[in-house]
C-alpha positions as CSV (number, residue, x, y, z in Angstrom):
1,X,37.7,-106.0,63.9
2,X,33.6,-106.2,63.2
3,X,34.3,-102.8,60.7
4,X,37.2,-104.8,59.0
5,X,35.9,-108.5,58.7
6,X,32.1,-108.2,59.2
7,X,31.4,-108.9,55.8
8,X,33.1,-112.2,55.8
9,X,32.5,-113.2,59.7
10,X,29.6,-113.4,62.1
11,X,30.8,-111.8,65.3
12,X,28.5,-112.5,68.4
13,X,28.4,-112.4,72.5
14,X,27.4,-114.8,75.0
15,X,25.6,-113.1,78.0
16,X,26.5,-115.4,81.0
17,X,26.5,-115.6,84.6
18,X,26.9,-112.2,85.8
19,X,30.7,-111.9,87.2
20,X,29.8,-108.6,89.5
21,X,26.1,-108.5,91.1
22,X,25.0,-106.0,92.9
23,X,25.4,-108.5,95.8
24,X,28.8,-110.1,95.0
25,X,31.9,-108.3,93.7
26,X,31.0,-104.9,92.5
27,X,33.4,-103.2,90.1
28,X,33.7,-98.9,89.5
29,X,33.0,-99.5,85.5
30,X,29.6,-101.2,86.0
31,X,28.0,-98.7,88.7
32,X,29.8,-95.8,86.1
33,X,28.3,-97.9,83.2
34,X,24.8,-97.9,85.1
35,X,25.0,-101.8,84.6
36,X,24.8,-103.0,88.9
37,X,22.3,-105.6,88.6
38,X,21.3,-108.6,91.0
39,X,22.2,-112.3,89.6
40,X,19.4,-113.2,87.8
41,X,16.6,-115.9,89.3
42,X,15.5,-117.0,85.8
43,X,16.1,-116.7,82.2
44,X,13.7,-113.9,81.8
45,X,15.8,-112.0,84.0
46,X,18.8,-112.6,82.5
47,X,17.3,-111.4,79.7
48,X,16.5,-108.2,80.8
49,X,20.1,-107.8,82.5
50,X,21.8,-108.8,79.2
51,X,19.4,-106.6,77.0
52,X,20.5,-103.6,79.3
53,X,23.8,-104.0,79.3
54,X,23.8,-104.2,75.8
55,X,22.2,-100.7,75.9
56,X,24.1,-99.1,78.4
57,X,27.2,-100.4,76.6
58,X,26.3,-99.5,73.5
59,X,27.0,-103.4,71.6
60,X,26.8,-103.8,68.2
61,X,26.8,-107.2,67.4
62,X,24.6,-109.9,68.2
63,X,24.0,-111.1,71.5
64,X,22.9,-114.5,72.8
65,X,21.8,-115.2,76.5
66,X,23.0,-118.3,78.1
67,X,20.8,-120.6,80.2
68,X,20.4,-120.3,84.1
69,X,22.6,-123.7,83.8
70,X,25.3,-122.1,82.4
71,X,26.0,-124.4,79.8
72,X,27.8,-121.8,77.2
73,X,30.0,-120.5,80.0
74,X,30.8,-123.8,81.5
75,X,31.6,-125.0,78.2
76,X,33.7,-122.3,77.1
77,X,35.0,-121.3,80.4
78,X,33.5,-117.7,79.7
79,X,33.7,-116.4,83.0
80,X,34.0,-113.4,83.3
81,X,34.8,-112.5,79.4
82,X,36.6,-114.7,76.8
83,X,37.4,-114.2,72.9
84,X,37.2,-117.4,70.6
85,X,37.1,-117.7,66.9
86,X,35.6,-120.5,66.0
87,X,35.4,-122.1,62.5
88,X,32.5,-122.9,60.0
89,X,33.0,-126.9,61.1
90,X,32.2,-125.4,65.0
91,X,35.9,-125.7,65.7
92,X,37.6,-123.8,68.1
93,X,41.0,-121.9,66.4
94,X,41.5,-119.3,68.9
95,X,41.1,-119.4,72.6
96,X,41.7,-115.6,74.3
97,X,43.0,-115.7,78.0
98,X,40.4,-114.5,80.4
99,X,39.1,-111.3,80.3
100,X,39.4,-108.1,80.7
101,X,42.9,-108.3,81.4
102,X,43.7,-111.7,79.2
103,X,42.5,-110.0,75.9
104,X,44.8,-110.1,73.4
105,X,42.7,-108.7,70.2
106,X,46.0,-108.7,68.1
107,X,46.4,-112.4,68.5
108,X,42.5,-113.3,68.0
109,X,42.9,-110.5,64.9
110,X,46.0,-112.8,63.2
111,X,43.8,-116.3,64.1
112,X,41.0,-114.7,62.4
113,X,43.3,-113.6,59.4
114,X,44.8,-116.8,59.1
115,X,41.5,-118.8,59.1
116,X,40.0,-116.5,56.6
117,X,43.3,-117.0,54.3
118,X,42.7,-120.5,54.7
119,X,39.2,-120.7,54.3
120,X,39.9,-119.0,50.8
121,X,42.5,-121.5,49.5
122,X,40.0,-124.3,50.1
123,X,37.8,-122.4,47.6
């Protein structure tokens, strides 16, 4: 989706509260991924976590660390992964089940189509 609609749409993640710590829930893809970290103590950890994960799984886009309050991920219910499209007003349009297994890309892909169509009718 980011090679067809980059131009037109700022994609971006969310790094939140770490769904599989090293001491919690471990999962085969993160020790494969070289991403089994601890839950961070403060935001410059989670920092650090996010920016290597990013690395290690190779992300291109943008990413934006949430506070140790979790504010974004409360908000949002981002736990562990969600996809939203949200509009130039800040509205939400589409709300993705949760992830990995709730991701539908083909229905966030139409959402974005339709906004976009719309978005150009207003012009």
């Amino acid at each position: 989706m980011h090679k067809r609609f980059g131009d037109r749409v700022k994609f971006l993640a969310v790094y939140v509260r770490d769904a599989h710590p090293a001491e919690g829930w471990r999962m085969e893809f993160n020790d494969r991924a070289g991403v089994v970290l601890p839950q961070p103590k403060d935001k410059a950890d989670r920092s650090a976590a996010a920016t290597l994960c990013c690395k290690r799984l190779e992300m291109n886009m943008p990413v934006l660390v949430d506070e140790l309050d979790d504010r974004v991920g409360n908000a949002y219910s981002g736990m562990p992964d969600r996809l939203y499209v949200i509009d130039r007003d800040g509205k939400v349009v589409y709300k993705g089940g949760r992830g990995p297994f709730g991701y539908k890309p083909g229905e966030m892909e139409q959402s974005l189509v339709m906004l976009l169509l719309e978005q150009s009718r207003k012009k």
